[in-house]
N, C-alpha and C positions, 0 to 999 in steps of 0.2 A: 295510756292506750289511745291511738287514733281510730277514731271512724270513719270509715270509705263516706266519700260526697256521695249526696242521690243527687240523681238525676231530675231537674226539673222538668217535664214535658210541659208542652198546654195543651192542656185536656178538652176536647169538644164535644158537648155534651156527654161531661165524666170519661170518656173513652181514650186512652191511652193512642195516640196515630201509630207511634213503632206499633203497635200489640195488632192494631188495625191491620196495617199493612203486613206485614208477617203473617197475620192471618189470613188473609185475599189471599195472598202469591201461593202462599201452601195448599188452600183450599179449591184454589182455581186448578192447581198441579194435579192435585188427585184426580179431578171431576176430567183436567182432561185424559189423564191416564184411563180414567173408568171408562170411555165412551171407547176403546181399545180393544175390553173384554170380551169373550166369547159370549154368546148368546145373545138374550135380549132382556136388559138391564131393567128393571122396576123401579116406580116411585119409592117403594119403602127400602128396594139397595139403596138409589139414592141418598136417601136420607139418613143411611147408616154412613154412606161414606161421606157426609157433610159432618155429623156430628163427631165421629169415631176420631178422625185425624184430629178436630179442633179439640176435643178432649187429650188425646195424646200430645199434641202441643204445647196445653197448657202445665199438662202432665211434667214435660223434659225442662220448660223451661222455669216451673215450680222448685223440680230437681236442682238445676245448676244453676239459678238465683240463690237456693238455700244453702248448696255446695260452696258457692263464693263467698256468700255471706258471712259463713263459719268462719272460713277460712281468714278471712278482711280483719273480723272481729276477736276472730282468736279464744274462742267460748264459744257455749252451747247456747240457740238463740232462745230469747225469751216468747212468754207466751204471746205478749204483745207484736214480737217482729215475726213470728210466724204466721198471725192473725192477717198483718200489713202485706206479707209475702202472698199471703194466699186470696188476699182482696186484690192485690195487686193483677194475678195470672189470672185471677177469674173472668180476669174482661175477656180474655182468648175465647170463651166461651161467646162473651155476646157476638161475635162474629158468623159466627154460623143462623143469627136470626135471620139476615136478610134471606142469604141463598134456602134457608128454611121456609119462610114467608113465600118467594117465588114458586120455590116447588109444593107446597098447599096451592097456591093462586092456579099455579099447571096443573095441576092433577083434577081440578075442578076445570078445566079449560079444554079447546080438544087437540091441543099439544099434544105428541108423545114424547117418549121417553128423551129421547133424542134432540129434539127440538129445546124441551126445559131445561138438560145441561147447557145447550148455545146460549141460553137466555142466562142462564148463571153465569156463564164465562162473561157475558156481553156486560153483565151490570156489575160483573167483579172490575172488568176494565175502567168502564167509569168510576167505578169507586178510586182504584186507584190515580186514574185521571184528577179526580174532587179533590184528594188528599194529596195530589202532587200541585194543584192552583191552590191550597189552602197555604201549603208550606211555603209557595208563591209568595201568596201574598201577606203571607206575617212576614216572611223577611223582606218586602220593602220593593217586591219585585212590581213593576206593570211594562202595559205593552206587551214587546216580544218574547219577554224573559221572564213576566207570566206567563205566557203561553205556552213557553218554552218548557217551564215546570211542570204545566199541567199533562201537556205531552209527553215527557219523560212518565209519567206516574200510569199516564195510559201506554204508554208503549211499553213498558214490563206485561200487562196484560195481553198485548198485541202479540208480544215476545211467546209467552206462554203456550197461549193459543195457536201460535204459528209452529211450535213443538211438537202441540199435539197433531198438527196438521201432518207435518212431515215426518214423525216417526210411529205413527199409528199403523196397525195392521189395516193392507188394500184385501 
C-alpha cells in the first residue's frame, strides 16, 4: 500500500503560510461583506464574525483533509493521523489573533465600528503583502521580482477590498 507525499511547507514561526493565507482572504471577505449590513455593526458582532468563519474553515478543511486522507490510505485513520490532522487545521485558528488583537486595541480607542474593520482590512493587506515578499524571498527573488511578489500578496488584499467597495449597499 502506498502513502500520499505530505506536503513540506516552511513553517514561520510554526505557522503554516497556505493556512495563513487562506485565512487573510477568507477573513478579510467576510469583514468586507459585514460592513454591507443593515444597521450598526458592534465590536462583539465583530468579533463573532472574526472567529465564527475562522472556525468554520478550519472546520471544512479538517473535513476534506480527513475525507482525502481515507481515501489516499484506503483504511480508517489512526489515532495518531487524526491527532496530526487536527494540529495541522488548528493553525486556521491562530489567524483570527491578529484581526482579534486590533479590534480589543479599537474598541479601547475612539475608533468606531466602521473605522476598526478599515484597519483590519488594511493590516490583512499587509499581511498578505509580508507573505507574498517572504515567498519572494525564499525563492531567490530580489529587486523588482521581490517587489513584485510582495505586491501580488498585497494586491489580493487591494482586490478584496476594492469588492467590498463596488458591490456594497450606497
Amino acid at each position: 500500500m502506498t502513502h500520499p507525499q505530505k506536503h513540506h511547507h516552511h513553517r514561520v514561526m510554526g505557522l503554516d503560510p497556505e493556512r495563513a493565507i487562506y485565512g487573510t482572504v477568507v477573513l478579510m471577505s467576510v469583514l468586507a461583506v459585514y460592513t454591507g449590513w443593515e444597521g450598526h455593526p458592534h465590536f462583539l458582532g465583530i468579533a463573532v464574525v472574526i472567529v465564527l468563519p475562522t472556525l468554520a474553515l478550519m472546520l471544512a478543511h479538517l473535513f476534506a483533509g480527513s475525507m482525502t486522507r481515507h481515501m489516499a490510505v484506503r483504511r480508517a485513520l489512526t489515532r495518531p493521523e487524526w491527532r496530526q490532522l487536527l494540529r495541522d487545521d488548528a493553525e486556521f485558528l491562530l489567524v483570527a489573533i491578529p484581526p482579534i488583537t486590533a479590534l480589543g486595541i479599537s474598541w479601547l480607542s475612539p475608533l468606531d465600528v466602521f473605522d476598526t474593520i478599515g484597519v483590519i482590512l488594511g493590516l490583512g493587506t499587509l499581511n498578505l503583502a509580508g507573505w507574498g515578499f517572504y515567498a519572494g524571498y525564499r525563492a531567490g527573488m530580489t529587486g523588482w521580482r521581490l517587489f513584485a511578489s510582495a505586491l501580488a500578496g498585497g494586491g489580493i488584499g487591494v482586490l478584496v477590498i476594492a469588492i467590498q467597495i463596488v458591490f456594497k449597499p450606497h
